[in-house]
C-alpha positions in Angstrom: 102.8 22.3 254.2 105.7 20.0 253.7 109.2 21.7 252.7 108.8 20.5 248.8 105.8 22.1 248.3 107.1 25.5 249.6 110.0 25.1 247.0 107.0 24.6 244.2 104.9 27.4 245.3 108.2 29.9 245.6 109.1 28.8 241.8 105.6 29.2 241.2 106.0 32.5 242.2 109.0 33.1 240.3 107.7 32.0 236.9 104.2 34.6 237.7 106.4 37.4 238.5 108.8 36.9 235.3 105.3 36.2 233.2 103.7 39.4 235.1 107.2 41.3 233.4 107.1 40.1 230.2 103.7 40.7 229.9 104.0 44.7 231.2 106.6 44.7 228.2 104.7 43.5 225.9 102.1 46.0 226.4 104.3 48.9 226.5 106.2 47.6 223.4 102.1 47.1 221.3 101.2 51.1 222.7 104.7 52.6 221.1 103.6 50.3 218.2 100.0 51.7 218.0 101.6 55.2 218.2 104.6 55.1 216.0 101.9 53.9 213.4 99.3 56.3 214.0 102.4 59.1 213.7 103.2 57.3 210.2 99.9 57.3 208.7 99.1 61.0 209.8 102.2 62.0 208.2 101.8 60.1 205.0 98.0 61.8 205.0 99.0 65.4 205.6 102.2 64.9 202.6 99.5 63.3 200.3 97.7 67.1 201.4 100.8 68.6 201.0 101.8 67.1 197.2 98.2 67.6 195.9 98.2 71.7 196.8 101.4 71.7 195.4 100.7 70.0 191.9 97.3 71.7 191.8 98.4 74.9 189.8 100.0 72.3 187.1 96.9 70.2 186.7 94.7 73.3 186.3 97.1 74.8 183.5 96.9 71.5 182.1 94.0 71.0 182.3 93.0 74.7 180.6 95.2 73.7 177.7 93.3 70.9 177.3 90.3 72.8 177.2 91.8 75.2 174.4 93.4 72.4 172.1 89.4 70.8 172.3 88.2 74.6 171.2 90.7 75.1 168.7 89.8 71.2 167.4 86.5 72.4 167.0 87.1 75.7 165.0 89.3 73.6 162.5 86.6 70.9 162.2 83.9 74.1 161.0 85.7 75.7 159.0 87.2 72.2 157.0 82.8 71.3 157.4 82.2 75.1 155.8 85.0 74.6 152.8 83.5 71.4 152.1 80.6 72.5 152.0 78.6 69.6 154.9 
């Protein structure tokens, strides 16, 4: 092997070994990545949890006056039907 082509194969080498670095980084930097966003979307899932417990007791009162006002509707609309004689 002649003297230039031990120059070649050493920066060769060089370039693998940088490649071989950047490469480990890479693949360290994608995990934290895959983490950090599994971390994000369980906490977004569990505050979605969180807020719908937490309004619950409002929608139910609301939705119970609903439920009245639509009785109360009614009532009016049989007696007006009874004094109008339908």
């Amino acid at each position: 092997m002649n003297p230039e082509d031990k120059v070649l194969l050493r920066e060769v080498l060089e370039i693998s070994k940088d490649n071989q670095n950047m490469l480990e980084k890479l693949q360290r930097s994608n995990r934290w990545a895959v983490f950090f966003k599994i971390v994000y979307w369980t906490f977004i899932i569990i505050a979605a949890g969180g807020a719908y417990y937490a309004i619950k007791p409002y929608t139910d009162q609301l939705g119970d006056t609903y439920t009245g006002f639509k009785t109360e509707l009614e009532g009016v609309h049989t007696v007006t039907n009874k004094i109008l004689g339908r």
